[in-house]
BALOBA-1460 file (C-alpha; in Angstrom, 3 decimals):
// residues 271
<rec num="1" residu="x" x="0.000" y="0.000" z="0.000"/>
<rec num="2" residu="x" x="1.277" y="3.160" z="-0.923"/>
<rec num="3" residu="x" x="1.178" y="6.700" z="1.462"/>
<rec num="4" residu="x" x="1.066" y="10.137" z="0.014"/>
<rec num="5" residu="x" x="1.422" y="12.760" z="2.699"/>
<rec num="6" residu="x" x="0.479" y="10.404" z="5.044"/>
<rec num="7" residu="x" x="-2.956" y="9.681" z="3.507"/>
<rec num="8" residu="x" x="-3.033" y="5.804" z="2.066"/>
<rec num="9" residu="x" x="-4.341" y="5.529" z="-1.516"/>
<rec num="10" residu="x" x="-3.897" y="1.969" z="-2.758"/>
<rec num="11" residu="x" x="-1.892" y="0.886" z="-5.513"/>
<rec num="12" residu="x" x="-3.923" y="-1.080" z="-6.875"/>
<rec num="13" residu="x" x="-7.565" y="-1.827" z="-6.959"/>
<rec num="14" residu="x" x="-7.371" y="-5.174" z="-5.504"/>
<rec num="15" residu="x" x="-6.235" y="-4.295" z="-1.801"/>
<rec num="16" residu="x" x="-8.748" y="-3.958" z="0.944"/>
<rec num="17" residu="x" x="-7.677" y="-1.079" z="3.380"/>
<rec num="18" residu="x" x="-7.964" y="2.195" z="1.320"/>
<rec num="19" residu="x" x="-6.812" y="4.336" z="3.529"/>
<rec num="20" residu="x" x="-3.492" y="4.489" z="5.972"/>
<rec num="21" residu="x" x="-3.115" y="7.536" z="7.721"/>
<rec num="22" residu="x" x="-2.119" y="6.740" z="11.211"/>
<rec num="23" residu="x" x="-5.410" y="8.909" z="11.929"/>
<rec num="24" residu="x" x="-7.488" y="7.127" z="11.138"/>
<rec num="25" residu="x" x="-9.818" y="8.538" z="7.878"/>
<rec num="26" residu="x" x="-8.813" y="11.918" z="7.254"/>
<rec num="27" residu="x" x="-10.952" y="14.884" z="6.732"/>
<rec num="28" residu="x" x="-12.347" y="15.321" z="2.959"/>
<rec num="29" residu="x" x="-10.489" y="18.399" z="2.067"/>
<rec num="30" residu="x" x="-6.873" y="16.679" z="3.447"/>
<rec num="31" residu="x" x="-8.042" y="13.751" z="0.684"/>
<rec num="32" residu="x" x="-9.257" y="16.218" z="-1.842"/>
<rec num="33" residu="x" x="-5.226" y="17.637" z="-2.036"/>
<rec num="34" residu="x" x="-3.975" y="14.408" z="-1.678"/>
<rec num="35" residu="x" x="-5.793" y="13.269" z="-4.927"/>
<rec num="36" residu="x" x="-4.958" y="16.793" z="-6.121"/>
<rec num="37" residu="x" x="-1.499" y="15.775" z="-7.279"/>
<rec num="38" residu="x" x="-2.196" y="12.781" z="-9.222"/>
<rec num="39" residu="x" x="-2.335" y="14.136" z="-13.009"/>
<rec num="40" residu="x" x="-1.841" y="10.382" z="-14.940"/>
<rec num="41" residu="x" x="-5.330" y="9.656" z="-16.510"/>
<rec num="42" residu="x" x="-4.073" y="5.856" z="-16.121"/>
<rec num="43" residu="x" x="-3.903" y="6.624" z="-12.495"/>
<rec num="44" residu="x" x="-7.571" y="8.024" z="-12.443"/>
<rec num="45" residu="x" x="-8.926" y="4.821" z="-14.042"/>
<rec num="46" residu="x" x="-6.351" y="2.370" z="-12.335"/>
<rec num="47" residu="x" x="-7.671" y="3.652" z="-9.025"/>
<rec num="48" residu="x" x="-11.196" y="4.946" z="-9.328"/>
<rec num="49" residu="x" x="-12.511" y="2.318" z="-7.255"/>
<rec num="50" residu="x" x="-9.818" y="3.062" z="-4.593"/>
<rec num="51" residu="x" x="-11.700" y="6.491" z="-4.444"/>
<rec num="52" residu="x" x="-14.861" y="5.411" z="-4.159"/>
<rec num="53" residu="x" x="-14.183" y="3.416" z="-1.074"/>
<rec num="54" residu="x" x="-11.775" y="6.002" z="-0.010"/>
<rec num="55" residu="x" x="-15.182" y="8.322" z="0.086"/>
<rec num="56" residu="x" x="-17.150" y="5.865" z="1.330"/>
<rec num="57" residu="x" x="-15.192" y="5.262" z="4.503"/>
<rec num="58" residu="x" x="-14.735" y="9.075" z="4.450"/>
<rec num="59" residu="x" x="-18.456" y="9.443" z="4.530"/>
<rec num="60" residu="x" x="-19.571" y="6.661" z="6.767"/>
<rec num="61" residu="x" x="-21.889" y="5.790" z="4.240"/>
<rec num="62" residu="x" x="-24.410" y="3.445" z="4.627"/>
<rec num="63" residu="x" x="-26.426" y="3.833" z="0.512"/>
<rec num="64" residu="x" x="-24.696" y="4.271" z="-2.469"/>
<rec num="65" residu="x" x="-25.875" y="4.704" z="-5.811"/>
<rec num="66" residu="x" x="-24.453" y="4.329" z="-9.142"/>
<rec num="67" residu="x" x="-25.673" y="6.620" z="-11.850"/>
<rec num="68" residu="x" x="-25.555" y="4.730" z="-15.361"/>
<rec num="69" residu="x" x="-24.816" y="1.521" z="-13.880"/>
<rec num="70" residu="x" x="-26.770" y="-0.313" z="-16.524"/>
<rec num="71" residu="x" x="-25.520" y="-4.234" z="-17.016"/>
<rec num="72" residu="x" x="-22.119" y="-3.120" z="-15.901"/>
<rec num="73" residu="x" x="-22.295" y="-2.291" z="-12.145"/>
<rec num="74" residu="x" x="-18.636" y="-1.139" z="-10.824"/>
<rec num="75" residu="x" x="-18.697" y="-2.949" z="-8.189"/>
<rec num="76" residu="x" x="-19.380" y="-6.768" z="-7.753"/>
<rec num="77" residu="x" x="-20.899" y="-7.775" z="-4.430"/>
<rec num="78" residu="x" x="-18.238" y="-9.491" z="-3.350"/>
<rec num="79" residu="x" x="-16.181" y="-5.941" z="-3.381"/>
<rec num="80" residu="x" x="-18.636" y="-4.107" z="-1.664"/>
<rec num="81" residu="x" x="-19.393" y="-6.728" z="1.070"/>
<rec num="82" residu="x" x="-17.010" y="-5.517" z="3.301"/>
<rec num="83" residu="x" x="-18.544" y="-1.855" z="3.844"/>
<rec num="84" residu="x" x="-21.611" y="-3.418" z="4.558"/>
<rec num="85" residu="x" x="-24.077" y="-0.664" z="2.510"/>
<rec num="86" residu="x" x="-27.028" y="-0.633" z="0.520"/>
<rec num="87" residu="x" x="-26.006" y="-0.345" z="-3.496"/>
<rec num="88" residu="x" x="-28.414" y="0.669" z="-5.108"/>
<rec num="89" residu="x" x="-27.883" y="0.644" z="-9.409"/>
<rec num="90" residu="x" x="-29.783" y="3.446" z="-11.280"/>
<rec num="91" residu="x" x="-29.864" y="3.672" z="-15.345"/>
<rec num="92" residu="x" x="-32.514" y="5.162" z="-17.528"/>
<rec num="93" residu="x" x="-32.739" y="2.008" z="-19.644"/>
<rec num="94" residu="x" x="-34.952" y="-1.069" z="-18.246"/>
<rec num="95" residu="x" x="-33.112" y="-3.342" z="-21.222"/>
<rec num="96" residu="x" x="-29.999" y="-2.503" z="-19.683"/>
<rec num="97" residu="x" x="-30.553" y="-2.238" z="-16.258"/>
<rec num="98" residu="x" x="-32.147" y="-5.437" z="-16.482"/>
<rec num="99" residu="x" x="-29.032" y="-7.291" z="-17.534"/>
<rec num="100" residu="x" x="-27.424" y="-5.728" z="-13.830"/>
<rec num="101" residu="x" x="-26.989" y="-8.969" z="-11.515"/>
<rec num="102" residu="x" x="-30.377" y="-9.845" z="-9.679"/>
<rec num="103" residu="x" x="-28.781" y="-8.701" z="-6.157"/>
<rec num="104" residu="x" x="-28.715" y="-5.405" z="-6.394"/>
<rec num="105" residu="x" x="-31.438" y="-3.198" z="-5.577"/>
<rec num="106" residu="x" x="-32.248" y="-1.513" z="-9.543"/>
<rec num="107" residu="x" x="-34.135" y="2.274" z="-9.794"/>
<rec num="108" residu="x" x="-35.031" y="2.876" z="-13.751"/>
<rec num="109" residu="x" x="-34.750" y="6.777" z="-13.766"/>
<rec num="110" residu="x" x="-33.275" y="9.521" z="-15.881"/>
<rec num="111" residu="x" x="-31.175" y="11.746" z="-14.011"/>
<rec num="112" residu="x" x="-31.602" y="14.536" z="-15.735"/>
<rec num="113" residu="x" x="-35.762" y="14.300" z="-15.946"/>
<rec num="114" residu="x" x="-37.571" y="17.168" z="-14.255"/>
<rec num="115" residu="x" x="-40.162" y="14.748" z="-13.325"/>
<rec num="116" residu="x" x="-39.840" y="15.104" z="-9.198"/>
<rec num="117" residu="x" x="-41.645" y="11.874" z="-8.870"/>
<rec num="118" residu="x" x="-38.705" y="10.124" z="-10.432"/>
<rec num="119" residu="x" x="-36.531" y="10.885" z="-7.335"/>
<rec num="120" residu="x" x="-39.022" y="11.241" z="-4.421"/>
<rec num="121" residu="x" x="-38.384" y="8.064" z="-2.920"/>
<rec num="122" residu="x" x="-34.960" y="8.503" z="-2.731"/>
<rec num="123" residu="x" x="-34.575" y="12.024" z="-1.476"/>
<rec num="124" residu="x" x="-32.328" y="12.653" z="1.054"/>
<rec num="125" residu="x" x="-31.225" y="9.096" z="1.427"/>
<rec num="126" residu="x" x="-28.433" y="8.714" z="-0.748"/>
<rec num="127" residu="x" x="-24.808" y="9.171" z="1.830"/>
<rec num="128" residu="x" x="-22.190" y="8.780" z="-1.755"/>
<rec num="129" residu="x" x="-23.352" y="8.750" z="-5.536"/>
<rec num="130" residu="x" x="-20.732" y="8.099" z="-8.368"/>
<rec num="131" residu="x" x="-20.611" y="7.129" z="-12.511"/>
<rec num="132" residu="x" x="-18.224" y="6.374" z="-14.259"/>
<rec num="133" residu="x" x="-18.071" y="7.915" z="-18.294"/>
<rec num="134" residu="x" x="-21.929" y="8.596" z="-18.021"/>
<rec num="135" residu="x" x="-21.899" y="12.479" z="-17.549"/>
<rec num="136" residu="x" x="-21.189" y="12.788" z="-21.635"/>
<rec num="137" residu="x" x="-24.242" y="10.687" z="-22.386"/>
<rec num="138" residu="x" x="-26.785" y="13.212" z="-20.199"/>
<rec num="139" residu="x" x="-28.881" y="15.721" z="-22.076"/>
<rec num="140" residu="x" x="-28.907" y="18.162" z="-19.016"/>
<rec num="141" residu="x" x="-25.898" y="17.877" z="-16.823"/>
<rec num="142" residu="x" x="-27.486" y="20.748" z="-14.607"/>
<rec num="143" residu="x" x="-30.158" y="19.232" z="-13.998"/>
<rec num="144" residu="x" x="-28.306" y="15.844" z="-12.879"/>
<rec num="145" residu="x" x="-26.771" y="17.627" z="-10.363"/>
<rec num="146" residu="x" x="-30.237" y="19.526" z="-9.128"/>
<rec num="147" residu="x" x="-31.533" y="16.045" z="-8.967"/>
<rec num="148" residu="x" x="-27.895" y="14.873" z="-7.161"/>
<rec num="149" residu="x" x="-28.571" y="17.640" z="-4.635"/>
<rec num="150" residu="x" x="-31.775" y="16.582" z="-3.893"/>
<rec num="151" residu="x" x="-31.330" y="12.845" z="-3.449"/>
<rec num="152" residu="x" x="-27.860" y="12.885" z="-1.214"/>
<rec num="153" residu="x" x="-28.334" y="13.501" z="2.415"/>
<rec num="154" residu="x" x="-26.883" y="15.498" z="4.111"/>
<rec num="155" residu="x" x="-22.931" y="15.878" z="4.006"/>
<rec num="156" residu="x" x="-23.600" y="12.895" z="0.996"/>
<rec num="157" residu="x" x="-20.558" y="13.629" z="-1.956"/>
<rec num="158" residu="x" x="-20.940" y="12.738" z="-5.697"/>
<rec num="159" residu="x" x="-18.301" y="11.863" z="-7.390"/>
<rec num="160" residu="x" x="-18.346" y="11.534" z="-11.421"/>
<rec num="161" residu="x" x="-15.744" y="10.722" z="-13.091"/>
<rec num="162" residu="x" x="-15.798" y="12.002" z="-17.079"/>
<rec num="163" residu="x" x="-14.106" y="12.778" z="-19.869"/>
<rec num="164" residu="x" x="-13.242" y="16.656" z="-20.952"/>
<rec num="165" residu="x" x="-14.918" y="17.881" z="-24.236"/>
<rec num="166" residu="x" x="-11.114" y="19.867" z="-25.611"/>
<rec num="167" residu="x" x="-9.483" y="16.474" z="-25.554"/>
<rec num="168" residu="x" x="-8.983" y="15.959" z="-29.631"/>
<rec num="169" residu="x" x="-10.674" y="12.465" z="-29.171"/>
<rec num="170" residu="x" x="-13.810" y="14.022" z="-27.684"/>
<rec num="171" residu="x" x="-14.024" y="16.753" z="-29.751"/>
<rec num="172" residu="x" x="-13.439" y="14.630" z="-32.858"/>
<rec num="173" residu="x" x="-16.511" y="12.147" z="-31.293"/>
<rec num="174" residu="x" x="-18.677" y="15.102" z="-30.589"/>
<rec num="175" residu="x" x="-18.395" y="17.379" z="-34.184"/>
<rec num="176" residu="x" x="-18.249" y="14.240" z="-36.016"/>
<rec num="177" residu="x" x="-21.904" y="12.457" z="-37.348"/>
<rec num="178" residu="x" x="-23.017" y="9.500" z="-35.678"/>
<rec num="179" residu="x" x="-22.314" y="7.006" z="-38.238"/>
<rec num="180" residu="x" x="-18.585" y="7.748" z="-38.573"/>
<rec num="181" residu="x" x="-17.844" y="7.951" z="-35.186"/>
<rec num="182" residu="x" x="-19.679" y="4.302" z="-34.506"/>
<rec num="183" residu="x" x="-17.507" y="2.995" z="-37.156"/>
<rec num="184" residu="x" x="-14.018" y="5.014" z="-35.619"/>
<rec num="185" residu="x" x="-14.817" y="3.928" z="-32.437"/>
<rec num="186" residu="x" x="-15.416" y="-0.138" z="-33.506"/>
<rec num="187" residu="x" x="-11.806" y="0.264" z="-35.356"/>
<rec num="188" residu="x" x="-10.369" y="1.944" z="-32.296"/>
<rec num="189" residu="x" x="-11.908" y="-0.502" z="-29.497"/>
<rec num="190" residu="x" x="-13.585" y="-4.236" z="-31.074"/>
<rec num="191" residu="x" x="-15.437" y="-4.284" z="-27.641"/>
<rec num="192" residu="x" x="-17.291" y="-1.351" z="-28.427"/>
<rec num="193" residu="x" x="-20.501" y="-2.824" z="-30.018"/>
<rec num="194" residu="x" x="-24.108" y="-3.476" z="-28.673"/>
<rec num="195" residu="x" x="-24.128" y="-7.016" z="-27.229"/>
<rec num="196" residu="x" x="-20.109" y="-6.304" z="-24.905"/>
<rec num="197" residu="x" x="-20.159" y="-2.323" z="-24.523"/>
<rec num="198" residu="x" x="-22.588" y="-0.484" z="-26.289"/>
<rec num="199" residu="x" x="-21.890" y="2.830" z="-27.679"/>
<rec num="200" residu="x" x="-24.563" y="5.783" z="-26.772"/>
<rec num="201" residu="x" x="-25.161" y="9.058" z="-28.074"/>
<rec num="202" residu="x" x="-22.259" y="11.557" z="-26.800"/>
<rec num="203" residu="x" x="-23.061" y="15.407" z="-25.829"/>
<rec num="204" residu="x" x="-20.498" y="16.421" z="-23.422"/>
<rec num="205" residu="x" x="-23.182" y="18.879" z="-21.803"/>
<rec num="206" residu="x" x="-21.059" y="20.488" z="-18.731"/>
<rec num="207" residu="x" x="-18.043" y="18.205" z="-19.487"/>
<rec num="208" residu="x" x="-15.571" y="20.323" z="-19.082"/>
<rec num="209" residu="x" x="-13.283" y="21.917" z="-16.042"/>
<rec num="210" residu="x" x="-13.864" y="25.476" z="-14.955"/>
<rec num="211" residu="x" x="-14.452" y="27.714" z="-11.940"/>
<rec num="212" residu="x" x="-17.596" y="28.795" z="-14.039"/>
<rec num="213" residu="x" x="-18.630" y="25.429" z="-14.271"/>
<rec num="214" residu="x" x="-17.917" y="25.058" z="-10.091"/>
<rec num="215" residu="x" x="-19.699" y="28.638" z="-9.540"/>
<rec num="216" residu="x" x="-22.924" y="27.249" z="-11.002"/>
<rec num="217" residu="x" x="-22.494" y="23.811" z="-8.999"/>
<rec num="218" residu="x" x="-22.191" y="26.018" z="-6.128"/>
<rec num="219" residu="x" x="-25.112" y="28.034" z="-7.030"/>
<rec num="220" residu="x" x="-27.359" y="24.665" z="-6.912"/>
<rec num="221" residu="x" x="-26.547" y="24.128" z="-3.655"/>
<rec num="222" residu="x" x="-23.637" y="22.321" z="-2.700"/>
<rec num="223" residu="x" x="-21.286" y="23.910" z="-0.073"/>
<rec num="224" residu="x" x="-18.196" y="21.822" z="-1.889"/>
<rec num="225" residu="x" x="-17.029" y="21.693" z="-5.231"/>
<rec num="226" residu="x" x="-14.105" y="20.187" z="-6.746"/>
<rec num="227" residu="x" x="-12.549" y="19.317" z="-10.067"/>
<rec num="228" residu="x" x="-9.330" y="16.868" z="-10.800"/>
<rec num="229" residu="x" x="-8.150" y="17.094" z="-14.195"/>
<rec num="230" residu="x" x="-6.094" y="14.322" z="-15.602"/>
<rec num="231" residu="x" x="-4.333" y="14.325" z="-18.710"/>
<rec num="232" residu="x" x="-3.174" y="11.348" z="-21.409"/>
<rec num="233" residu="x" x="-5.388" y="8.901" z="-23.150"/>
<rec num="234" residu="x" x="-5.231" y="5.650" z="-25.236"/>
<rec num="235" residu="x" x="-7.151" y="6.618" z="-28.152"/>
<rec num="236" residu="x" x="-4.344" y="7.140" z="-31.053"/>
<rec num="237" residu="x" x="-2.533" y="3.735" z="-30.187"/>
<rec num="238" residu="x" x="-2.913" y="2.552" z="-33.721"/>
<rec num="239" residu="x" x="-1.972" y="5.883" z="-34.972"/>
<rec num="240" residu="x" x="1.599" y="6.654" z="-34.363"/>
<rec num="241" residu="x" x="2.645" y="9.358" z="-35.592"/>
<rec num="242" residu="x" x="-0.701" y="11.237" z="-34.211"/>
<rec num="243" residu="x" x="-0.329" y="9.398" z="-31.130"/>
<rec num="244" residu="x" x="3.088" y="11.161" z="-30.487"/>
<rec num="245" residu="x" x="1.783" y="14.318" z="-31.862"/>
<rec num="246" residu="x" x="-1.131" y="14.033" z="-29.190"/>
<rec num="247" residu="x" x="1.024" y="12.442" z="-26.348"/>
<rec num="248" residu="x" x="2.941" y="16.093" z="-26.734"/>
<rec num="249" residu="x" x="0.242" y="18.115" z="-26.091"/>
<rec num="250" residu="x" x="-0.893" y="16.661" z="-23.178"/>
<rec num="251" residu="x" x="2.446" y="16.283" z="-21.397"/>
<rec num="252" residu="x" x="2.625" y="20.645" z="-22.464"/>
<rec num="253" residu="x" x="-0.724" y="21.139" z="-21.338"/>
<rec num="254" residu="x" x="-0.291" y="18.999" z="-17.790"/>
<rec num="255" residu="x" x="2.801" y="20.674" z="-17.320"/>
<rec num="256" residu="x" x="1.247" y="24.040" z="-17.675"/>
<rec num="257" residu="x" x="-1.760" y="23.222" z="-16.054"/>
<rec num="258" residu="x" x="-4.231" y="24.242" z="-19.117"/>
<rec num="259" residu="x" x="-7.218" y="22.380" z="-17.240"/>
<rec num="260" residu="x" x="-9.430" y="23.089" z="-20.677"/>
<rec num="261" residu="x" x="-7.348" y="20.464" z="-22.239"/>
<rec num="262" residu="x" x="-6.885" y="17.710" z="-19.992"/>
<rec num="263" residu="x" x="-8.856" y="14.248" z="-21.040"/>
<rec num="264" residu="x" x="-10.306" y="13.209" z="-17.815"/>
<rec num="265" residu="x" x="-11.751" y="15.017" z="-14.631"/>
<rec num="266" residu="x" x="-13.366" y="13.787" z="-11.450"/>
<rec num="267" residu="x" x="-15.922" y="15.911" z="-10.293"/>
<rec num="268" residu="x" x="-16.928" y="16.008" z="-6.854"/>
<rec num="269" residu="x" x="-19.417" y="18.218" z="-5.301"/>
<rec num="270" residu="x" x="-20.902" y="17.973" z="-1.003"/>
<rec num="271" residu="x" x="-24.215" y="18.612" z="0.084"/>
């Protein structure tokens, strides 16, 4: 297990204990920098789960909900066992969220609808909710969040973890028509088709990292708001000379901190 300033995040998403600090859990903020000074998008996806639990513990949460969980929960039961909570799988497809395992508790729900109904048996319940790559699928990331606010208790965090318009392989998947970028993203990733992982329509609504963006996240509600840019993706593997172009750009714009260009952010936000 590895320590950073005294705070223990994992390296690796296979050990159990999260956190080391000889502490005990440390406050949110104290995390919040320690994450802070990871910049590796590998790292961000290598240890997302880390984080989760990480918050979790943090939290003392007892529910947690997944937003876009869909067939593909993140977590297995056996890896949330051990925190003894309630996981609860939301996604606004019954197809998909039908193919989730039978053991979790399943709410079929957009989280952007403006339908109150939708949400009013979970309001105020909810102690951590997280995606993963779902926040560029949503037609009204604002109105996630409103509904966010409204379903975490009190002191509950979100964390969503998703990637940043300005990245050349989200722009190019946003500007470009549907057909193409299907057929781009089949050549760039095999898995990528309806029966293993199903592509859905990208709009990048709010995906992007800016203290406008955390001013109006503010304004919603929530008394904390953060953003973690990482930088570096896997997209242009098969394209060298691109990929070295690209690889370039990001190590210049991580070095120089040019947030509106990194790939990947987590964005967390406290009730």
């Amino acid at each position: 297990m590895g320590l950073v300033n005294g705070v223990g995040v994992r390296a690796s998403e296979t050990g159990r204990w999260p956190l080391g600090s000889a502490g005990g859990t440390p406050p949110l903020p104290e995390y919040i920098e320690v994450l802070s000074k990871h910049r590796s998008s590998l790292w961000a996806w290598g240890h997302y789960k880390d984080v989760l639990v990480d918050l979790l513990r943090i939290r003392d949460a007892k529910r947690i909900m997944e937003i876009g969980g869909g067939r593909f929960p993140l977590f297995n039961l056996a890896e949330i066992a051990p925190y003894d909570v309630e996981y609860i799988i939301n996604d606004v497809s019954p197809s998909e969220l039908a193919r989730a395992p039978s053991e979790v508790r399943k709410v079929c729900f957009d989280i952007a609808s403006t339908n109150i109904l939708d949400i009013d048996g979970l309001t105020d319940t909810i102690d951590l909710i997280f995606s993963k790559m779902v926040f560029e699928h949503v037609s009204d990331s604002l109105q996630d969040y409103r509904n966010i606010y409204k379903i975490l208790a009190q002191d509950g965090i979100c964390l969503n973890f998703h990637p940043v318009l300005f990245s050349l392989p989200f722009l190019i998947n946003y500007l470009a028509p549907t057909g193409p970028a299907e057929r781009l993203l089949r050549k760039l990733s095999p898995k990528r088709n309806h029966n293993e992982e199903p592509k859905f329509p990208a709009r990048y609504d709010c995906c992007r990292v800016s203290k406008c963006l955390r001013n109006t996240l503010q304004s919603i509600g929530f008394r904390q708001v953060w953003q973690l840019p990482f930088w570096f993706h896997e997209y242009f593997v098969q394209f060298p000379g691109l990929q070295q172009c690209d690889w370039m750009m990001n190590k210049i714009a991580e070095r120089g901190n040019w947030t509106v260009l990194a790939s990947y952010c987590y964005t967390i936000v406290v009730k």
